[in-house]
C-alpha positions in Angstrom: 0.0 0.0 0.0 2.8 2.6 0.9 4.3 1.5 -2.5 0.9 2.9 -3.9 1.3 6.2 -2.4 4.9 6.7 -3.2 4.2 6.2 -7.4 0.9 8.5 -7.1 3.0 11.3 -5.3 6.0 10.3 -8.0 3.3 10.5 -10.7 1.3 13.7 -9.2 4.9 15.6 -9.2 6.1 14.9 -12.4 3.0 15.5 -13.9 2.5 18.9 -12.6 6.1 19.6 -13.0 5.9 19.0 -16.7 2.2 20.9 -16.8 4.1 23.8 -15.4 7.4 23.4 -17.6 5.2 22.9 -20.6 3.2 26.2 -20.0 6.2 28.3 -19.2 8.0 27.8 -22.3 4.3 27.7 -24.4 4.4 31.2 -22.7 7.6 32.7 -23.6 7.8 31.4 -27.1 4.1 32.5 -27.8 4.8 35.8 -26.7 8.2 35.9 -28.3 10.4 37.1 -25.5 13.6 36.3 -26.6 13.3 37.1 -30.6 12.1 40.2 -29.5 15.0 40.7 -27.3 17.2 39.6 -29.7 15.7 41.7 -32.1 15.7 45.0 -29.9 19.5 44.2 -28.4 21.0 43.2 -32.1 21.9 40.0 -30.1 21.1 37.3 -33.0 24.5 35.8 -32.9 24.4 34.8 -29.2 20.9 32.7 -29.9 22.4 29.6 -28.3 23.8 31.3 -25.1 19.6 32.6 -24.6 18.8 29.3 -25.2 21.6 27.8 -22.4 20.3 31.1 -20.1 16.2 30.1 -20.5 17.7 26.4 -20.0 19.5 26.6 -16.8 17.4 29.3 -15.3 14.5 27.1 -15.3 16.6 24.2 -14.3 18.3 25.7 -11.6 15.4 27.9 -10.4 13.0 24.9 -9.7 16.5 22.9 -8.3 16.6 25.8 -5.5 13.0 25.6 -4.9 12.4 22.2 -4.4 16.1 21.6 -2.7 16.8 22.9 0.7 20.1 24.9 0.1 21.0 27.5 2.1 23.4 30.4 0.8 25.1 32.0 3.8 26.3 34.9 1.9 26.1 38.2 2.9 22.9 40.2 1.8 24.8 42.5 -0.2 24.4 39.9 -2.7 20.4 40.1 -2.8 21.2 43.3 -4.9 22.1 42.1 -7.8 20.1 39.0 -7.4 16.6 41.2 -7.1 17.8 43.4 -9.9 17.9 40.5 -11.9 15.0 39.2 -11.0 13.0 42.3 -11.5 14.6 42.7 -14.9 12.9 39.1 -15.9 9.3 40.6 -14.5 9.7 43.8 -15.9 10.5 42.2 -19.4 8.0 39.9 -19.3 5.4 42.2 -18.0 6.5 44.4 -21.2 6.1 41.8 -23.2 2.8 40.8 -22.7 1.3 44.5 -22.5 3.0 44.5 -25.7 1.2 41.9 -27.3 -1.9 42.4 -26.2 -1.0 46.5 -27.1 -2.7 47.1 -23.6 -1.4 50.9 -23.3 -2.9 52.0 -26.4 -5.8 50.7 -26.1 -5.5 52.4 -22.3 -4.2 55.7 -23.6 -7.2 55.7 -26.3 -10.3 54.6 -23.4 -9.4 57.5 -21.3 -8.7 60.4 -23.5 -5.3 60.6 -23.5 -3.7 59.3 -26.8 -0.8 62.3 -27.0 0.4 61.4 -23.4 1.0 57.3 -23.5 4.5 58.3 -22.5 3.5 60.1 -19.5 1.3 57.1 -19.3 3.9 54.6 -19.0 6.5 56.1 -16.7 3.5 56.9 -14.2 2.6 52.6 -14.2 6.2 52.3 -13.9 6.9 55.3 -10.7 4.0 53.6 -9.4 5.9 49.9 -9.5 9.1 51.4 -8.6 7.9 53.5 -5.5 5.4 50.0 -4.1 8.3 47.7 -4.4 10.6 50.0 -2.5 7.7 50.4 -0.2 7.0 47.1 0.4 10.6 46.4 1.1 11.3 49.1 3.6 8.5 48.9 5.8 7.5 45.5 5.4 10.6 43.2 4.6 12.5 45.9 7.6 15.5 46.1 5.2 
C-alpha cells in the first residue's frame, strides 16, 4: 500500500512539474520574449547562449525551490540577485502589454492618446515607488 502512495505522489509531481514546464516555455515562445530581445538588443548571434540562459534558469530555479540549500552569503548579494529578477518581471510584464497592445488601447479609453509616454512612466513610478515600499516597511530592510 505505501508503494501505492509513493508512485501516485512520484506520478502527481512529475506530472505537474511537466504541466508547469510545458506552460512556461508555451508562454515565452508564444509571446516571443527572446526574438524580441534579440531583435531590440542586435543580439542574433548569441541565440544559443539565450537558449543555455532560458535552459538553466529554469533548471536551476526549480532545483533551488524544491532543494533545501542555504546560501550564507552576505545580503549585499540580494542586490544584484533582485535586480535581476525584476529585470525578468519587468521584461515579461512588457512583453505581454505589448502583445496584447494594452497601453494604447489604455491611452485611447481614457482620452489621453498624446500622453502614452507620460502614461507609461507613471505605471512604472508607481511599480518602482510600491516595491521600495513594500521592502522598507514590510521586509525591515
Amino acid at each position: 500500500m505505501m508503494m501505492i502512495k509513493w508512485f501516485m505522489l512520484l506520478f502527481t509531481g512529475f506530472a505537474g512539474g511537466l504541466a508547469v514546464g510545458c506552460g512556461f516555455v508555451a508562454f515565452l515562445s508564444v509571446l516571443g520574449i527572446i526574438p524580441r530581445l534579440m531583435q531590440l538588443t542586435k543580439t542574433i548571434k548569441w541565440i544559443r547562449l539565450y537558449e543555455w540562459a532560458v535552459i538553466l534558469g529554469a533548471v536551476s530555479g526549480g532545483w533551488f525551490s524544491l532543494s533545501p540549500v542555504y546560501l550564507h552569503a552576505s545580503h549585499y548579494w540580494f542586490i544584484p540577485i533582485g535586480l535581476l529578477y525584476g529585470i525578468f518581471v519587468g521584461m515579461l510584464a512588457a512583453a505581454l502589454t505589448e502583445v496584447l497592445n494594452v497601453f494604447p488601447i489604455l491611452a485611447k479609453r481614457i482620452g489621453i492618446d498624446d500622453k502614452i509616454v507620460m502614461l507609461m512612466m507613471a505605471i512604472v513610478l508607481g511599480k518602482i515607488c510600491g516595491s521600495l515600499f513594500h521592502w522598507l516597511y514590510f521586509a525591515g530592510l
